[in-house]
N, C-alpha and C positions, 0 to 999 in steps of 0.2 A: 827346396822347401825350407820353411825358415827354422833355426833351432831350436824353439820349443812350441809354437803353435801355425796348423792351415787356417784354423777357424776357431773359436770362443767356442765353449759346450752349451753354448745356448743356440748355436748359426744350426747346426745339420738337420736337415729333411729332405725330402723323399728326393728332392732334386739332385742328390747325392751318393743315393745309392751307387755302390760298384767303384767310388772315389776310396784312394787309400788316402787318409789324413790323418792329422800330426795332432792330438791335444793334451794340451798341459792346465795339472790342477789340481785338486785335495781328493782322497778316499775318504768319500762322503761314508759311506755302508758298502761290505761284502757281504754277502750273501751265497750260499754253498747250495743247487738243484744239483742233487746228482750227481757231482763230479765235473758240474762247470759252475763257473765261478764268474757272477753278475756283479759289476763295481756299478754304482753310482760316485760317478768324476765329476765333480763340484768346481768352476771358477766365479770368479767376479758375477759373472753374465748368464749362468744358469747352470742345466746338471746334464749330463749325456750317460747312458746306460751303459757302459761297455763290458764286454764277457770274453771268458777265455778257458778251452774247451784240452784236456790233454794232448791234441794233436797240433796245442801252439807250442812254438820253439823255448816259449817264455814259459810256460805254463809253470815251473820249478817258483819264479822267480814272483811272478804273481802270489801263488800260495801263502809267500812270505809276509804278503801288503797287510794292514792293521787300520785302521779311523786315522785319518790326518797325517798318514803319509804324503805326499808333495814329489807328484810323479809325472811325466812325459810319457804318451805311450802311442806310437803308430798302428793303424788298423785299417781294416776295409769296412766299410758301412754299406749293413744290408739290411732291409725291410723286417719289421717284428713282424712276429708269426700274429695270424686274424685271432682277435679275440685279446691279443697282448700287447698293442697299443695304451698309450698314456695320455689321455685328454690333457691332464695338469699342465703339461708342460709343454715348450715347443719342440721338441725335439722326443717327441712322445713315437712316435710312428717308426722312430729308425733306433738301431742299436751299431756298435762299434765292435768290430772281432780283432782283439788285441795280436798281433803279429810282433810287436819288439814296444822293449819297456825299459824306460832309464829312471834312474830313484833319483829324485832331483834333493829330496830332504827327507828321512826317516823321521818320524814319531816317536817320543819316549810313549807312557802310559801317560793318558791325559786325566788331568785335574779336573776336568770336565768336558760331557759330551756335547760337541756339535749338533751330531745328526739327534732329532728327539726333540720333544718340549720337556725335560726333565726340570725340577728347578734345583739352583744348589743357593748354599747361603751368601751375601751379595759382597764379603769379603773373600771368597773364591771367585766370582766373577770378575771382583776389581784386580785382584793379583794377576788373575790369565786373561787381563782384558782382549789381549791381542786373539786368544783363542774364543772368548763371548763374542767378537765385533765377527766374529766367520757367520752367526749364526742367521737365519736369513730374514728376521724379524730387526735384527740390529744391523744389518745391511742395508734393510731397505732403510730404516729412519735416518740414517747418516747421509742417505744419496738424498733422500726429504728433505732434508735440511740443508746441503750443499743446493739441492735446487730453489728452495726458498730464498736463502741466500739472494742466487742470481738472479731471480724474479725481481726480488726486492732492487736489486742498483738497479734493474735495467728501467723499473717501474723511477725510479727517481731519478735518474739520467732522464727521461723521456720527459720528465716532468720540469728540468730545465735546473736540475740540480749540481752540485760539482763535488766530488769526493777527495778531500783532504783528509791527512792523518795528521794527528798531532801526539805531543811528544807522551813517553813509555814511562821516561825516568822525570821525575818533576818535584816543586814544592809539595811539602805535607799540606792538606787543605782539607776544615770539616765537613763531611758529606753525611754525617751522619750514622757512618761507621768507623770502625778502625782502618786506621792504613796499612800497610805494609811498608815496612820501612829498611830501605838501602842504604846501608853503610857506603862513607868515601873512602875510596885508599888517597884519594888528592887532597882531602879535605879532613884531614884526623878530628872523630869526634863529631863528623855535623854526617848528616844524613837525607838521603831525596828519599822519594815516597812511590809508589808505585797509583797509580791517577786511579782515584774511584769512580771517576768518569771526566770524559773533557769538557767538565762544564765549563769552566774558566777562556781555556783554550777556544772553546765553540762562540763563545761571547765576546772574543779579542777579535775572533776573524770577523764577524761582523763590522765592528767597530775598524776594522782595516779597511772595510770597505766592499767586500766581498757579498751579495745580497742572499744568497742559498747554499748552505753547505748540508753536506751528509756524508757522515761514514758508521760502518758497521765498526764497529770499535770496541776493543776490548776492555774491561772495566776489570779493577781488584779492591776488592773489600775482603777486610779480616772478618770475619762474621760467622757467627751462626748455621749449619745448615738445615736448612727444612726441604720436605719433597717436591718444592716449586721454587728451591733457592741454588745455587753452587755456593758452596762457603769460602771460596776464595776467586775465581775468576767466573767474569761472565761474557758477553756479549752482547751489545745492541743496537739498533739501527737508530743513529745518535742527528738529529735535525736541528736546524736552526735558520731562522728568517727575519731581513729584517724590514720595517716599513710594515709591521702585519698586529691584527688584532687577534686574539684568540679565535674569532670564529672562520679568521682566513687558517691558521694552521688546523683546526679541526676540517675544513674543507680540503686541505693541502690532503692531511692523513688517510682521512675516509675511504677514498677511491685506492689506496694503495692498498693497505691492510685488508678492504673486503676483497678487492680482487684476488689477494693472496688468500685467502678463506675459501674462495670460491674457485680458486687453481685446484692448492692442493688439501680442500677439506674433504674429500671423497663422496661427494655430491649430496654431503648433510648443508643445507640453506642454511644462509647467510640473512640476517634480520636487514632488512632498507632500512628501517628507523632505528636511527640511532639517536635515542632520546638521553639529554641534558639533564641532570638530578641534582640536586645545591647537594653537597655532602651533610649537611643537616636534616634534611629531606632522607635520604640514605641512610644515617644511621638511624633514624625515625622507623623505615619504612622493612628495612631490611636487615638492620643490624650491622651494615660492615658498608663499607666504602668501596666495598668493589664488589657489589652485588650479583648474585644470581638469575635476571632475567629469566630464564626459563622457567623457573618457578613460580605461578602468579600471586600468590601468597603475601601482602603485605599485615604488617603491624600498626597496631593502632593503638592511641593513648588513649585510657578510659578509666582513668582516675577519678573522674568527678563522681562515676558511679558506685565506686568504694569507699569516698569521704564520708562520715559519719556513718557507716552501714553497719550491721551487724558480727562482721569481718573484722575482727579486732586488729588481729595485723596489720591487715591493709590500714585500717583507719587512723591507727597510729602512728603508720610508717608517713604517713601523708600529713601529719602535720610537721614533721621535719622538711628544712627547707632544701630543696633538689630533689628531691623525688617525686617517684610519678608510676603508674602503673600500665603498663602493656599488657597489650592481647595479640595474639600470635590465632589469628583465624584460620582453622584446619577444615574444609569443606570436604564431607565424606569420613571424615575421622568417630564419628558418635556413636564411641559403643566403649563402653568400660574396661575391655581387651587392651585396646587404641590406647587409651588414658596412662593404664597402668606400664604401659611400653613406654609412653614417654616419659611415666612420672623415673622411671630405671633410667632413661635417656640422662635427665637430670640428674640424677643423683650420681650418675656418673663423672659429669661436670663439676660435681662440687658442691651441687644445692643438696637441700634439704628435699625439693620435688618441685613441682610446678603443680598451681591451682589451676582448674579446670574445670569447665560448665559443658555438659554434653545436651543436646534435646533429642526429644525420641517423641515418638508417639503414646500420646496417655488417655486412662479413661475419658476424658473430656477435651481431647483433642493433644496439639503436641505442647510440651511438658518440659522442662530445665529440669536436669541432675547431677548429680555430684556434691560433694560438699562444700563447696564455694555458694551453689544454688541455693543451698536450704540456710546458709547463713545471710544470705543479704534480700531474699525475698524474691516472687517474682514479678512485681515492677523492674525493679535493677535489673532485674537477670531479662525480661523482657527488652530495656533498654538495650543493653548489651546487644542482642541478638540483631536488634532493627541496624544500629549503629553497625555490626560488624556484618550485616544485610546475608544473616543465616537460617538454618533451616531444619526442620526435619532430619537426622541423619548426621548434622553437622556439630561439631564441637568446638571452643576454644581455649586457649593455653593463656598464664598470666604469670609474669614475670614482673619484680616490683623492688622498688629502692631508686639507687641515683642511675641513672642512665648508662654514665659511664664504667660503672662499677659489674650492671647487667645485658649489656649493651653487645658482646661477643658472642656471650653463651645464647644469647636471645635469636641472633645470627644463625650459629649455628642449630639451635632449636628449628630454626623455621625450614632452613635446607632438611635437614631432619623429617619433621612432618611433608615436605612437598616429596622427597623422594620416599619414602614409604608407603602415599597413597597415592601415587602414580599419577599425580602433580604437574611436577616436571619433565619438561619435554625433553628427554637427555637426547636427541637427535638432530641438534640446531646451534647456531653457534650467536649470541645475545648479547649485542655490543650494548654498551652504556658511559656516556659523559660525566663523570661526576665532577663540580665546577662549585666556584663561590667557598671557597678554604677558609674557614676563618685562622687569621696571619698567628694569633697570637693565643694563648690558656694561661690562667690564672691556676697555682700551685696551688693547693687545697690545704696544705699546712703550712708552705708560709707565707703564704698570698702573694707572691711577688709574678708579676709577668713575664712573661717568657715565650719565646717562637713554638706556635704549636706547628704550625709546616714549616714551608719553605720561607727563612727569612728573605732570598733574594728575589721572590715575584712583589709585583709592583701592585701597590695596593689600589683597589679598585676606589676612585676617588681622588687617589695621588696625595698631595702633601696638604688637602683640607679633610683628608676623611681621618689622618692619623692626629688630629687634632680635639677630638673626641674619645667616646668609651672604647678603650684597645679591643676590647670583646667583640666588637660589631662591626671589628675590621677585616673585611675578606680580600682575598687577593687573586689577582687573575691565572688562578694553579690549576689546571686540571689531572685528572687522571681517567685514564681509559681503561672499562674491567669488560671481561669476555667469559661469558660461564663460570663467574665464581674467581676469576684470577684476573690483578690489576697485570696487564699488559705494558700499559703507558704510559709515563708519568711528565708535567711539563711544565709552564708555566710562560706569559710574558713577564721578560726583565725589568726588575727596576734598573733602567737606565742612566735616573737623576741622581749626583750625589747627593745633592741636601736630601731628597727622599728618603736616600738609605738610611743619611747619619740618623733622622729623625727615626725611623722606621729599629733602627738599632738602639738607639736612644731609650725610647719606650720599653724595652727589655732589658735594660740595666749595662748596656755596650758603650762607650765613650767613645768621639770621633778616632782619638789617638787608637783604641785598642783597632778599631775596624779597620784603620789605615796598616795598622803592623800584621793584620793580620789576612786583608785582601788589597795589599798595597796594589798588586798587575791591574788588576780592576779595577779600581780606584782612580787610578793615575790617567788611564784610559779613556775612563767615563769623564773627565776632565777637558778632552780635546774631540769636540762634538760626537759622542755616540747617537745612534740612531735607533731610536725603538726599536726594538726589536724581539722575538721570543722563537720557542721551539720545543722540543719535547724529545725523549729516548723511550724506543720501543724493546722488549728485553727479547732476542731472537730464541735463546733457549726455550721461551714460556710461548712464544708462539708456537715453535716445533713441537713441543710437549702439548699444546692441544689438537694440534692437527694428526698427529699420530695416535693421539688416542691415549697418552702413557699417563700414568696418572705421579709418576715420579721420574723428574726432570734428568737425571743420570742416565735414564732411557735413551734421552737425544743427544748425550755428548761423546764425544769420541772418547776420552780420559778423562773420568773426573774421579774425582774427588771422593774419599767413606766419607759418612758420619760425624768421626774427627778430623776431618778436613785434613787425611792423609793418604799420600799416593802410593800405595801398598806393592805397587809393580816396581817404581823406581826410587822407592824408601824414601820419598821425603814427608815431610821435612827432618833433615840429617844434622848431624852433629856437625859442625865447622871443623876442621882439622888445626893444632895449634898455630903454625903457622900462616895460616888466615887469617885467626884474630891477630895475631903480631902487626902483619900487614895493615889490619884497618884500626890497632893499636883497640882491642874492645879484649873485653875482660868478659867469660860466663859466669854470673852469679847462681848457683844452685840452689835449690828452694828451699825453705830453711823448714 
């Protein structure tokens, strides 16, 4: 027999009975009937009943076991009595009669229980991660995720793709966050970066010649964390093609992504249309650029109906130039309850409230109310209603100034109103294109131009569209959003130099500065590159929606608190003096 298991505690049934066999594995729960002693024995692959009754040899030694002991125990397996069978599980029908038992690993007192849905707070989870990952909720997302993973190459191997790594230690390069930055011991004083993704690298292999590349690739950014972020490492499923226009890599994408929705989304449907939205369209309609789909809920501008009205605010706010007034259409929301819940929603945000027109039914049929209604009349408020095609029952929300200023909370207002009146389909998974980036933003205080996306997508037009208003220059950048979370982000390459210089040009970059400062690229794009484009999918935010976790730490094996610190393995650590000597650096403490 082998030395420490016949069978996994997930194999044994009835076809077993009367077999002595060997299983190793955690003390899930003891449990004490009588004077005999029921373990559930927990491995990898399930849970087996096993008990042990005072006429075992062991019986002394059992007594001793406690939660998260780590044990080997041989037994005979006999039939549960009728009536004490376990549906749950497979191994439901049979139980184990422990006969000899070796402690493979004692337990101290545990920081927290296994067995239970108890919850503790997420800086004792992250310390004992190794004891959270036992638990069988984060067992299963981690084997989710390993199998997503594989789905994924094999969906892009089949597809005619080739998976290259590129390099770990590399140049410092803006992406938009901070780097992470590696000291030389070879090089005193100068410093590599840790890649915040292989853009660069993904964009060379092209230009070598190579026509499909893909690898899941590990990305580090110094940043921020939020509960759809890692604050220091991530991962993603990193693409690149070239000879292609943007609607060939959305056609590339589509079939991988849904099929992987449709593997392992737990048979919640997957939308066929995946419908294209210009991000202005998007922030218009929905407040964010990576919209909510399942909400049907759009926003609408209906400012001309407050210009000059009796709404002093509004009126006045509208003769300042960039402003505009939104309506945020709530069908089913019109009742004065509803209102005042939102008007708290807001003020929670930071406003002062949100105006509001509800209709109901009135002596002379249905009737506008609220204090918005009786200030601008009901023509307006009639307007309104036809315009935002409402009703009886239905209300709407207004939100008012510069777009960008109200533009998030307006967002999150609408998700808002769709999930509180049962709106939104939260049973469905609502892919969306957002496309047409405008390249560049003008600075509101000192008006100077600047990359509002990606400087490196190629502008739609090429080297006669940047010859014109920078404002109206969109670039072939997409992003992919799913339930509320950008997934995708991508874009086709500006491949041309003079494109770029120009393209950098117009935000205030000088040929010399672009050349020092994307010399690889530069140099490259100089000896025939090939059009080309691609996109990175973020694996963590995929796993995180298919499991259902609403915070992204769910799906990682080790990550990260709050402060973007490893609380199990202490880092980020003090350097010992003799390390800085080595890389000749000096720590300056905060003043």
């Amino acid at each position: 027999m082998h030395d420490f298991r016949s069978q996994t505690c997930a194999e044994l049934n009835k076809s077993n009975v009367g077999q002595t066999v060997r299983l190793s594995g955690w003390v899930h729960r003891v449990r004490d009937h009588g004077g005999v002693l029921f373990i559930d024995l927990r491995d990898h692959y399930g849970m087996t009943q096993v008990l042990c009754d005072p006429d075992s040899p062991v019986f002394s030694e059992v007594e001793k076991l406690r939660s998260e002991w780590c044990v080997r125990i041989d037994g005979e397996v006999k039939l549960r009595g009728d009536g004490l069978e376990n549906p749950k599980i497979p191994t439901g029908d049979i139980e184990v009669y422990i006969r000899d038992l070796e402690v493979l690993g004692a337990a101290e007192e545990l920081p927290l229980m296994v067995f239970g849905d108890q919850e503790y707070p997420e800086e004792t989870r992250l310390k004992y991660r190794y004891l959270d990952l036992r638990r069988e909720k984060l067992q299963d997302n981690m084997i989710l995720r390993s199998n997503v993973v594989a789905s994924i190459r094999k969906r892009m191997w089949n597809d005619g793709f080739n998976e290259f790594q590129t390099p770990i230690i590399t140049a410092s390069s803006p992406e938009g966050a901070r780097d992470f930055l590696v000291p030389s011991c070879l090089h005193p004083g100068k410093f590599y970066a840790l890649p915040q993704a292989p853009q660069q690298f993904k964009q060379l292999i092209m230009v070598s010649g190579f026509d499909k590349y893909f690898q899941i690739a590990p990305c580090f950014r110094d940043e921020d964390p939020r509960a759809d972020r890692s604050p220091t490492d991530f991962y993603q499923l990193d693409i690149e093609m070239s000879f292609v226009t943007q609607q060939d890599v959305f056609d590339t994408v589509e079939p991988v992504l849904k099929g992987v929705f449709e593997e392992f989304g737990g048979g919640r449907p997957v939308d066929t249309e995946w419908p294209q939205i210009s991000y202005r369209d998007a922030s218009l309609w929905y407040g964010s650029d990576k919209p909510d789909l399942r909400n049907p809920i759009k926003m609408q501008v209906v400012s001309d109906h407050f210009r000059d009205s009796g709404f002093a605010i509004f009126a006045k706010l509208l003769e300042q130039d960039g402003t505009e007034i939104r309506a945020i259409p709530a069908p089913t929301g019109g009742s004065r309850k509803f209102c005042d819940r939102m008007n708290a929603f807001a003020q929670k945000e930071g406003l002062p409230g949100m105006g509001y027109i509800f209709w109901r039914e009135g002596a002379d049929g249905m009737e506008a109310a609220g204090p918005l209604a009786k200030n601008i009349g009901p023509e307006r408020t009639e307007a309104i209603r036809q315009q935002l095609d409402l009703g009886v029952g239905d209300a709407a929300f207004f939100l008012a100034g510069k777009p960008k200023v109200f533009e998030a909370i307006a967002g999150r207002a609408r998700d808002a109103i769709g999930q509180e009146l049962g709106l939104t389909d939260m049973n469905r998974f609502a892919f969306a294109w957002i496309v047409d980036f405008p390249i560049y933003e003008r600075d509101g205080e000192t008006g100077k131009v600047d990359f509002e996306h990606n400087p490196f997508s190629m502008p739609q037009g090429g080297l006669e569209a940047l010859s014109g208003d920078p404002l109206e220059v969109f670039g072939y950048q997409y992003d992919l959003s799913c339930n509320g979370y950008e997934l995708l982000s991508g874009a086709i390459r500006n491949h041309r130099p003079e494109i770029m210089f120009k393209a950098f040009e117009i935000a205030g970059y000088s040929e010399d500065e672009v050349r020092a400062r994307f010399g690889g690229l530069v140099n490259a794009f100089a000896y025939g590159a090939p059009p080309h484009g691609g996109c990175a999918a973020g694996i963590d935010r995929i796993v995180m929606l298919l499991a259902d976790e609403a915070n992204i730490r769910e799906v990682i094996m080790f990550p990260m608190n709050q402060r973007a610190e490893d609380l199990m393995m202490n880092a980020p650590s003090d350097p010992t003096n003799e390390q800085l000597r080595e890389l000749h650096l000096r720590v300056v403490p905060d003043q």
